[in-house]
N, C-alpha and C positions, 0 to 999 in steps of 0.2 A: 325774209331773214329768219334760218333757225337758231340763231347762237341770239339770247337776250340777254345773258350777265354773268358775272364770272365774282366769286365774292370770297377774299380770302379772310386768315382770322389765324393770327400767329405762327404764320407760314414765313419761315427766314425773316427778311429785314420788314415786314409790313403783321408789325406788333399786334396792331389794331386791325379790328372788321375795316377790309375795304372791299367796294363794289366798283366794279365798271359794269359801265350798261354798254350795249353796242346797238345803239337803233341805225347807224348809218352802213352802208356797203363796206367804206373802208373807218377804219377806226389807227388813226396811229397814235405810239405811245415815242414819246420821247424825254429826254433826260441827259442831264452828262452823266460822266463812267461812271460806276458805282455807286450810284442813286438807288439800282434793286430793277434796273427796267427789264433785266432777263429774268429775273424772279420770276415775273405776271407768265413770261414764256413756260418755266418749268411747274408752276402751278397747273397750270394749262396739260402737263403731263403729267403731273401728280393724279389730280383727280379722275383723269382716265383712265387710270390702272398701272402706269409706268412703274415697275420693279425693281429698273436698276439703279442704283444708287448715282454710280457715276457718271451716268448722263444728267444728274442732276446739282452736280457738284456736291455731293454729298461721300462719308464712307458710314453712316449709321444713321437709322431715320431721325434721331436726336437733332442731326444737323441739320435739320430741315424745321424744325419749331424755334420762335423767336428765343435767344437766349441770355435776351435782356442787352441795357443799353447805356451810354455814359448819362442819359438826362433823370436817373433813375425811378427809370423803366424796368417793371421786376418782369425776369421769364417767365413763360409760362410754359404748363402743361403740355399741352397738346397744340394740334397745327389741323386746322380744317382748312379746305378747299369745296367752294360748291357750284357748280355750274348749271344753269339754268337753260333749258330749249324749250322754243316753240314749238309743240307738237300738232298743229292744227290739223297741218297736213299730212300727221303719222308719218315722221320721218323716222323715230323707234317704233318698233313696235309694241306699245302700249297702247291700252284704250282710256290717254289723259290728254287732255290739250295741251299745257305744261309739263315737262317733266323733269325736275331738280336731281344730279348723282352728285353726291356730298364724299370726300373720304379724309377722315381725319386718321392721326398719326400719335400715339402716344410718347413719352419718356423712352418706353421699355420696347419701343420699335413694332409695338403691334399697330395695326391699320385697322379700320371698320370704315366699311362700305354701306352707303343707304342711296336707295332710290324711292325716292319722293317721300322722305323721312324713316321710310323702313328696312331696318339691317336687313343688308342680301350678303352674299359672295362676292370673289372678285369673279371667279367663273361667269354669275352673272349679270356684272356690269360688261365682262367684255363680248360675252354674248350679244347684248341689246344694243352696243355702240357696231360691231361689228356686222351688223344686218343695215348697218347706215354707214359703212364705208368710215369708222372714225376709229381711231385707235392710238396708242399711248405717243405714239413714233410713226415716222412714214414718210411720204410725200406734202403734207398737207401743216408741218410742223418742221420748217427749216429754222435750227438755229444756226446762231454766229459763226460762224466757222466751216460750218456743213455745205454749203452752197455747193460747194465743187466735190462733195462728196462721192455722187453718182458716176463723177469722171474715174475718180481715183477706185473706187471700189472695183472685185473682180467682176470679173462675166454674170458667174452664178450671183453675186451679191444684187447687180443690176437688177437681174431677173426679178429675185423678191420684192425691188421696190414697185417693179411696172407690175407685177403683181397685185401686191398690195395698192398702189393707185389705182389699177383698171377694176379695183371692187372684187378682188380672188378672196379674198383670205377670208370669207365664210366658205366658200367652199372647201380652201385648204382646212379649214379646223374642221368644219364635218368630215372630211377627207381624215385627218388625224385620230376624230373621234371613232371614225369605223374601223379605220386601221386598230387601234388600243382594244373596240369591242371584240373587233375577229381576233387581236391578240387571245382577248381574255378567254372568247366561247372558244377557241384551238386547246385553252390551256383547261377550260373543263371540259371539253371532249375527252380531252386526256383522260382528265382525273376521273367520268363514267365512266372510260373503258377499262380502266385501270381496277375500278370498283367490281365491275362486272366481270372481267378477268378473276380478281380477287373472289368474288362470291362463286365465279362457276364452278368449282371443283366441289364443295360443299353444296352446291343445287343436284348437282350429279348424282350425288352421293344419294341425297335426299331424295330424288326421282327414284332412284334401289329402292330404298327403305320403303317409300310409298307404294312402290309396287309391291313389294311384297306382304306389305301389311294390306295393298286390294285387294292381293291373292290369298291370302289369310282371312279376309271378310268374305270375299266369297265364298271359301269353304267353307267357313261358318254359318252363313246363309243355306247354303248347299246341305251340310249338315242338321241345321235346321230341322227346312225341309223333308230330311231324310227320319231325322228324332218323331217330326209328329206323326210321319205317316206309321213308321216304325210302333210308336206307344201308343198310338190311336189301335192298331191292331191288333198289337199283341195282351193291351188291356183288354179287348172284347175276347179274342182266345181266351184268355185263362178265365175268364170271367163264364164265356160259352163251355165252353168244356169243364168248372166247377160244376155250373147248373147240368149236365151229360150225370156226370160222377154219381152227385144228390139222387137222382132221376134213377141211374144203374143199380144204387144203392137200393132203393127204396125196398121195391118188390125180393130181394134177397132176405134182405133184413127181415122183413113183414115172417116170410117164409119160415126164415130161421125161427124167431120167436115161435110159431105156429108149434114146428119139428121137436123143439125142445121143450115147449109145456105139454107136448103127446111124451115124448121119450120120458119124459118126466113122471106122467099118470102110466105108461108101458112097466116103468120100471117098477114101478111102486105095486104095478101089479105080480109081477115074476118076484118080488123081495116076500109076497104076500103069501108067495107059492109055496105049497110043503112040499115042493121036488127041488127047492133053491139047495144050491149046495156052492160047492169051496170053487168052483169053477168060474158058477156064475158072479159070484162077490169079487174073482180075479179080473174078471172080462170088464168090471165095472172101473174097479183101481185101473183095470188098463185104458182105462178110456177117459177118464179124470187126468192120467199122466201125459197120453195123448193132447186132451184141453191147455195143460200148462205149456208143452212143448211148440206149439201153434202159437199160444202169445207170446212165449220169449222169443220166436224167430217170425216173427211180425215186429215187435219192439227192435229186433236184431238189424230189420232188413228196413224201418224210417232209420233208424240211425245211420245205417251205411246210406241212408239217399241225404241225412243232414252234413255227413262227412264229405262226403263224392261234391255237394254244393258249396260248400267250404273250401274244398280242394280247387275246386275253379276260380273262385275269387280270388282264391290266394295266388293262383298261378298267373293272371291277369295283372294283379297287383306288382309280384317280381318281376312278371316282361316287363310292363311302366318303369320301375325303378331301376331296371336296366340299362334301358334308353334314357333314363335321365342322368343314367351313371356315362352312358358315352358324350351326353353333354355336361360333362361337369364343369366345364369353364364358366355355365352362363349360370349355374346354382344361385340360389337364395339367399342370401345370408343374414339375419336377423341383425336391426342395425345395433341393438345392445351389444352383439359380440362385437362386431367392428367398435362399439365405442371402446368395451373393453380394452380391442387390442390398443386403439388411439390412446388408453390412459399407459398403458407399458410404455408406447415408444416413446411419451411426455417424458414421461419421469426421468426413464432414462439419457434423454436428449438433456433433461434440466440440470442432472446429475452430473454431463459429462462438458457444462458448459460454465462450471464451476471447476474443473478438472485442467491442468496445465500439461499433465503427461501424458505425449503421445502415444505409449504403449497402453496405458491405462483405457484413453477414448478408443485406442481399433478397438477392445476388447469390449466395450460398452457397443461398438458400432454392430460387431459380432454378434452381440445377444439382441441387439436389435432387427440384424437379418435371420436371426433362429427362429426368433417367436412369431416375425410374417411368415416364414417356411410354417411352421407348427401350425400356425393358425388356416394357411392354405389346406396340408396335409388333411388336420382334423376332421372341414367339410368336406374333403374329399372321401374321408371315409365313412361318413356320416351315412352316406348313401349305400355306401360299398356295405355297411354295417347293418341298412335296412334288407339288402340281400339278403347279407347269412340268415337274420330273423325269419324274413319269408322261408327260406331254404331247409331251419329249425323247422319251423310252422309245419310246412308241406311234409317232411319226413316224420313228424309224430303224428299227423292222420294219416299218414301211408301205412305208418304200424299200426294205426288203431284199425283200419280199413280192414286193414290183413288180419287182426284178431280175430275181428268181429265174421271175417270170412271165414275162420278156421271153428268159431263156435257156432255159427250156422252149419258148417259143415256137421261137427259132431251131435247138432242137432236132430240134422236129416238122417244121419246113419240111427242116434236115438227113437228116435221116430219110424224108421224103417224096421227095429225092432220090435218097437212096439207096435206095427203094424205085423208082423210077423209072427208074435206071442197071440196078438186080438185071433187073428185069422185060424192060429192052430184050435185058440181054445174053443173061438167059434164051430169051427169044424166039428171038433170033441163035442160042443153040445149038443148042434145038429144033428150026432150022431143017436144022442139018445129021445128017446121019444116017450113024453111023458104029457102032464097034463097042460104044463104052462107051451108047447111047442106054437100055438098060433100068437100069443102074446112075444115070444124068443124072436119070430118071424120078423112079427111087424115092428120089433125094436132094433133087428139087424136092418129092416127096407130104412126106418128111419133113421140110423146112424150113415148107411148110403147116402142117404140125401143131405143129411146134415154135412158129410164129408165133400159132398159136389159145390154145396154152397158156401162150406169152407173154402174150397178152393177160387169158385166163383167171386169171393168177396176179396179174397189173400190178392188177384187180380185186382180188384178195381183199388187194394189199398196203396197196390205198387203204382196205380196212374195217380194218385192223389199224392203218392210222396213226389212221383217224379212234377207234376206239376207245382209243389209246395218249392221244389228245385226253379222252376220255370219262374213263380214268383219273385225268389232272392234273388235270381238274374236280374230280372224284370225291373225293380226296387232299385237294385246296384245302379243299372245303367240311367235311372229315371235320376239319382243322385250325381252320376258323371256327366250327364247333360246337363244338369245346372251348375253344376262346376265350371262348363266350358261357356255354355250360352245364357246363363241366370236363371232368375225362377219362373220366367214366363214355360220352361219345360214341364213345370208342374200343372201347367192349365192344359197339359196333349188332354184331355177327357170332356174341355167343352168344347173342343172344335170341331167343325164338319169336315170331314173329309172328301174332294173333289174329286173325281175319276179326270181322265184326261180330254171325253167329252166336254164335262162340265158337269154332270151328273152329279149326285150327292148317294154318297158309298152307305149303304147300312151295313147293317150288326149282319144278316143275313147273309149280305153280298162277299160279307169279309172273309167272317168263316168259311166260305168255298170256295176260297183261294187256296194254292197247292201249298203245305208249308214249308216248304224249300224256297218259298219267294221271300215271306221272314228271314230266313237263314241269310239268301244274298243277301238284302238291307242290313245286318247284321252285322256281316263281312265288311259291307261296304261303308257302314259307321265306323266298324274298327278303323279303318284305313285313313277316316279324311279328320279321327281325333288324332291317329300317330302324326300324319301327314301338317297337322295345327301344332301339336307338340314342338314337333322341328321345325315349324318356321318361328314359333315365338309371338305373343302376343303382350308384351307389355309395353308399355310406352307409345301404343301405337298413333293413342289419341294426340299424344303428345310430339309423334313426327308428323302426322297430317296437318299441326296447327304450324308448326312451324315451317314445312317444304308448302303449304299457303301465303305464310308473312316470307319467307326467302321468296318464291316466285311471286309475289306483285312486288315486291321492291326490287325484283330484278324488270318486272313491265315498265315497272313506274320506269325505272335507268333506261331501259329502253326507249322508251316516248321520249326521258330525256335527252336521250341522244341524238333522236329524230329531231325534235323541236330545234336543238343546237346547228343539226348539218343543216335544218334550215334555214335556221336564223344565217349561220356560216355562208350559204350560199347567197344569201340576201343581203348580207353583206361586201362578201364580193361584187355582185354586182354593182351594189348603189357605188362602191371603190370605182368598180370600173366605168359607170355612168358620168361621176365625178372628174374620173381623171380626162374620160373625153370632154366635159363640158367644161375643163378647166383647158385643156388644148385648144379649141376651137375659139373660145374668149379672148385667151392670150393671145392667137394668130390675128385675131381680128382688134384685138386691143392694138397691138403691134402696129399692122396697116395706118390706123385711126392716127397714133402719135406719130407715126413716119411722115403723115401729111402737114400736122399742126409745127414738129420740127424743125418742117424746113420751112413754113413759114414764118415762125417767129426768128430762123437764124437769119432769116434773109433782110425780116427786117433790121435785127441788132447790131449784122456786119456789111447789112446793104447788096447782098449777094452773097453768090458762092453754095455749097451744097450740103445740106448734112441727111443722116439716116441713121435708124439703129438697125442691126443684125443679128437673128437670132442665130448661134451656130452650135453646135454641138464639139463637145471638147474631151477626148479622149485618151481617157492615162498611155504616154509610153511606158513599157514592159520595158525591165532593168535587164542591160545585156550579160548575160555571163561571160567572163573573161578571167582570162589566166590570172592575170591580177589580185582578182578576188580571193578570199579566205574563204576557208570552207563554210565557216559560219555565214557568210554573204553571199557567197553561189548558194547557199541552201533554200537561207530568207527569199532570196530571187526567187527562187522555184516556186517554195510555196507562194508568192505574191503572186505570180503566174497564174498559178493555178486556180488560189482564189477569186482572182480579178479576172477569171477566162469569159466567163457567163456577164459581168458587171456592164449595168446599162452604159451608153455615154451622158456625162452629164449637159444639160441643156445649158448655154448663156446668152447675153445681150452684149454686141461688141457695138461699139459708135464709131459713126464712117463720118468726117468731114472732110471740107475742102474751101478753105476761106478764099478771097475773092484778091487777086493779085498777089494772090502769095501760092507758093509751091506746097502749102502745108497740108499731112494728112494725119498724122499720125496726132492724138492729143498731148504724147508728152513732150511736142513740138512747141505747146501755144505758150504764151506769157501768161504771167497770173490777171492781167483785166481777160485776153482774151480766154480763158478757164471758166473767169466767173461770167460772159456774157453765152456762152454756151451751152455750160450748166443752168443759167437760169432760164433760158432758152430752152432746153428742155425740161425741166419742170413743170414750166407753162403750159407748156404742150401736153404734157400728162397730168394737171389738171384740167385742162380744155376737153380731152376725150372723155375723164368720166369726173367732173365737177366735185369736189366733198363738198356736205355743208360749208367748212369755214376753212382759210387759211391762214395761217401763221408766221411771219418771215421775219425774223432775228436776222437785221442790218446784213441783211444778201444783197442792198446796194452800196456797201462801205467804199469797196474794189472800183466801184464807175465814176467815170468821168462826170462831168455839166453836160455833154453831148449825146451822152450813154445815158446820163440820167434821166433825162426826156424821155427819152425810147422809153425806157424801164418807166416811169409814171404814164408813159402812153399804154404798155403791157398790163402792169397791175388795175387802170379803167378799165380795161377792155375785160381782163379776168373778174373782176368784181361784181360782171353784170349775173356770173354762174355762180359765183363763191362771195363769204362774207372773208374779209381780207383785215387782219389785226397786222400790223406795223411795227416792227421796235426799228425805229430807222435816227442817222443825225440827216438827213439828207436835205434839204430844204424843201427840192424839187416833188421826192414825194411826199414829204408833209403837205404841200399845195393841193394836194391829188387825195387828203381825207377828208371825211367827214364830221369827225369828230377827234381830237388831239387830248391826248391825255398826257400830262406833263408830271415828270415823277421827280422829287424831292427828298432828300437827305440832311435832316438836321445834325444837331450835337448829342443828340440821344442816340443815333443810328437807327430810327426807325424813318422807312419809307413811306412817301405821302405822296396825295396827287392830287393835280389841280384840272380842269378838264376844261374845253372851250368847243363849243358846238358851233362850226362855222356857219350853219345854214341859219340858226338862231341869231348868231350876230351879226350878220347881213341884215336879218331882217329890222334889228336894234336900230344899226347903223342908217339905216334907210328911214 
């Protein structure tokens, strides 16, 4: 036996803690009316989860706690119920031998559930009963009235009950629960793809962005590359070529000095001469004016190589600021001036929100859009304004250039004069022959030569300007690399340089490259800084962290999407494993009660035939007919239309055929034969799959003393699979318990009970 005691505690008319124990098979309860003996019944669905009020005679849980009594008896609070099972044989699934589900009821209509003293759900209690075939309602819990329920109910209603007898309804509630999961993973798939819809246009975006900011690292990289091989070599040139210069120098220099401390002791000797005259003192002045016009256009011609260096940076500098004038939309803008503009449009927003006249606010709104126009305009010109400066710049060393060429020019014409006067007076002196003529000589071979190395040196001064030129480049671009790529541009001087062997490039090797290879590199730096300019580089740290966090939380959506169609598909399936193994049950539940059926009808009308049928039951379609309103031919249609696809609904139809009578149909029978029918089949669907207990609220009221028998021969025979609780006045099955519990109503209205153990007082009696 699993049912051991049932214990209530201010549940309706039974004020006080009462316990029935149930050690025998059948247990009956009786009483006259309104003693409380359906109470013990409704208790009995209280504590197994029962919800609805009116099966319980009740319209508020209130009505269901004692509410006090004429013998004053004070109400009380609350209404417990507790029910106690044998679990030896793990008929719940817990791992307790015992296991006590208690649910008590307050004032305020709230419930609390415990299992074996501690708060659970109602979820699950009906969990843990419904893995044991026991539930609030069913087959297994007939009250008073209900006997012939199963007759009078529809097809589909039937179904549910042999359902729920044949042990279905965990599967139907896992059947429910997957249904509700696939509901909810259907309705986040949605909501993933809905997100991932959402994010893709801005992932999109973000894939551009990345790309182009790879493509801009590349370059940079590329550039690089390009920088150190670049100022790896063009340091060693100027560096190779200063120490050439030093070197070219030297020996001229040396010479000169030599030339002019002789021309020096030559002159000193002809000044000493008494043949010196006005000629030779002219040749001397000429050649003194000669010395000065040699350093001013030396002085003349670095200047024009400092200007010409000048002039290139400067022309470099305008292109740039050109190109940044075609991008002026992405300009700079210092965030003080924005704050600035942000304090105008405050003020005047504050200004005109104090303001009630509409003509007054446009004109506030006016100076509002003026001074963002102004404010745009201004940086636009900013740039446009660093042009004309370049533009100024380059045109006052175009004129200084061009001075400076016009008084080199009048230099050389100077100079070619005074080469002209030298040469005549030379001539004139040459002409006369006196004593100083070998000292004259060898002071004209020396100004020859002092002239050749003038000129030799006027050379090497012009490689030294042009390289001082090579340097300001050199410097400029060493500064515009670190601009673009940082200061690691400043270390191009400890690196090694790698041929495309693998070789390590000397100082030697370098210089004996053509230099027109420089030149290309040159070229090809300019190109991949314009080419970085226009793609843009700011922010870019800042779209690769973010087109990172958008794509994994587009993966992650992804997996979660997959994990969903999976779980989705695993859901359907167990759905459809479910609804087969709820088919195949039922068919064979079916069989099982169609044999027991007709044995119990045969015995309770002594013959004759009965069955149940399972049939399928399918909506007729509404005819359209002239008749009809438009609004009713419509509704037809679409119900057509709706219902075109819709399953048929499955039911249980009952077939009898009682024994000397022509009867088939049930709403042919009289009410005993209703109720021996109905009970008759019940029996029979608990005989197929047994519940722990049953319960029958006076289902034999309706029978005869003839009928009664049968009926106490049926409830022995059920009671050897089920434990059988009684509320009967019957005599016949009173005979047929084991233990009788007799229920009582005093002058207080509180229920009482007295109980008689027959098998004990036999033994007394004996």
């Amino acid at each position: 036996m699993y049912l051991k005691s049932l214990e209530l505690g201010g549940f309706k008319s039974f004020a006080k803690k009462t316990e029935l124990t149930f050690g025998a098979p059948i247990t009956a309860v009786v009483g006259p009316n309104g003693s409380g003996k359906s109470n013990i019944v409704e208790a009995f669905r209280f504590v197994l989860g029962e919800q609805s009020l009116k099966s319980m005679r009740g319209k508020r849980g209130e009505d269901l706690i004692w509410n006090g009594g004429g013998g004053g008896a004070n109400r009380t609070n609350r209404a417990g119920v507790k029910i106690v099972f044998d679990n030896s044989k793990r008929l719940l699934n817990v791992d307790f031998d015992e296991v006590s589900i208690e649910r008590v009821v307050y004032r305020d209509s709230v419930s609390e559930y415990l299992i074996n003293g501690t708060v659970v759900r109602l979820k699950d209690v009906i969990e843990l009963l419904a893995n044991a075939h026991i539930g609030a309602s069913g087959h297994h819990i007939i009250s008073q009235g209900e006997a012939d329920h199963i007759l009078l109910a529809s097809p589909k209603e039937r179904k549910e009950m042999i359902e729920d007898a044949l042990g279905l309804k965990i599967y139907q509630y896992k059947k429910r629960e997957s249904e509700r999961k696939l509901e909810k993973t259907k309705e986040n798939i949605g909501q993933v793809n809905s997100l991932r819809k959402e994010i893709a246009p801005h992932l999109r975006f973000l894939k551009k962005q990345v790309e182009k900011v790879e493509k801009t690292l590349q370059l940079k990289e590329e550039l690089r590359h390009l920088y150190r091989e670049y100022l790896w070599r063009e340091n060693h040139y100027i560096d190779f070529k200063k120490e050439e210069v030093v070197l070219q120098k030297r020996e001229p220099e040396e010479k000169l000095k030599k030339i002019e401390n002789e021309l020096i002791s030559v002159k000193r000797t002809i000044s000493e001469s008494p043949g010196v005259d006005k000629k030779r003192s002219e040749l001397i002045a000429i050649e003194g004016k000669l010395n000065d016009v040699r350093t001013k256009r030396d002085a003349f011609s670095r200047e024009a190589g400092r200007i010409e260096g000048e002039l290139g940076s400067l022309t470099r500098l305008m292109e740039k600021a050109k190109r940044d004038l075609s991008r002026a939309d992405d300009a700079v803008v210092p965030i003080s001036k924005v704050k600035d503009l942000y304090g105008v449009i405050e003020r005047e927003i504050v200004s005109a929100e104090k303001i009630e006249d509409l003509g007054t606010i446009r004109s506030i709104f006016s100076k509002i859009k003026n001074a963002i126009k102004d404010f745009i305009e201004s940086h636009r010109a900013n740039t446009s304004g660093e042009i004309n400066d370049f533009e100024k710049e380059i045109g006052n060393l175009d004129s200084q250039k061009k001075e400076l060429e016009i008084k080199t020019d009048d230099l050389k014409k100077e100079e070619e004069s005074f080469y002209a006067s030298y040469n005549e007076i030379k001539t004139s002196i040459e002409a006369e022959k006196d004593k100083s003529r070998d000292a004259e000589k060898r002071m004209f071979e020396l100004m020859a030569e002092q002239k050749e190395i003038y000129a030799s040196l006027s050379l090497i001064k012009d490689k030294e300007g042009r390289l001082a030129i090579l340097k300001d480049e050199f410097e400029r671009e060493v500064k515009e690399g670190a601009m673009i790529l940082g200061r690691e541009v400043f270390d191009y001087s400890k690196q090694e340089l790698v041929g495309e062997s693998g070789e390590v490039i000397t100082k030697e090797v370098s210089n004996l490259e053509p230099r027109n290879n420089q030149e290309d590199r040159l070229r090809l730096i300019q190109k991949h800084k314009v080419r970085i300019e226009d793609a843009g580089l700011g922010g870019g740290d800042d779209v690769l962290k973010e087109y990172k966090e958008v794509s994994e939380h587009d993966a992650f959506l992804e997996k979660e999407l997959s994990d969903l169609e999976q779980s989705s598909d695993s859901l359907q399936k167990l759905i459809e494993e479910l609804d087969e193994k709820l088919t195949i049950e039922f068919k064979n539940g079916v069989l099982k009660i169609n044999a027991q059926f007709e044995s119990f009808f045969t015995l309770m009308f002594g013959g004759g035939k009965a069955a149940i049928r399972v049939e399928e039951e399918t909506k007729q379609k509404k005819k359209i007919n002239e008749t009809m309103s438009d609004e009713e031919s419509q509704l037809a249609i679409l119900e057509e239309v709706e219902g075109g696809d819709t399953k048929p609904e499955i039911g249980i139809e009952i077939e009898i055929k009682l024994p000397r009578k022509n009867i088939k149909g049930l709403e042919m029978l009289s009410g005993g034969e209703r109720a021996l029918t109905s009970i008759a089949l019940l029996f029979a669907i608990s005989q197929v799959n047994p519940p722990p207990f049953i319960i029958l609220d006076e289902t034999d009221a309706a029978l005869d003393e003839a009928n009664s028998r049968k009926y106490g021969d049926m409830i022995e025979s059920l009671s050897k699979l089920s434990q059988l609780i009684l509320i009967t006045h019957n005599r016949e099955t009173m005979s047929r318990a084991g233990v009788l519990y007799g229920v009582t109503m005093g002058q207080d209205g509180v229920s009482k009970l007295l109980s008689v153990a027959f098998e004990e007082a036999v033994q007394v009696a004996k």
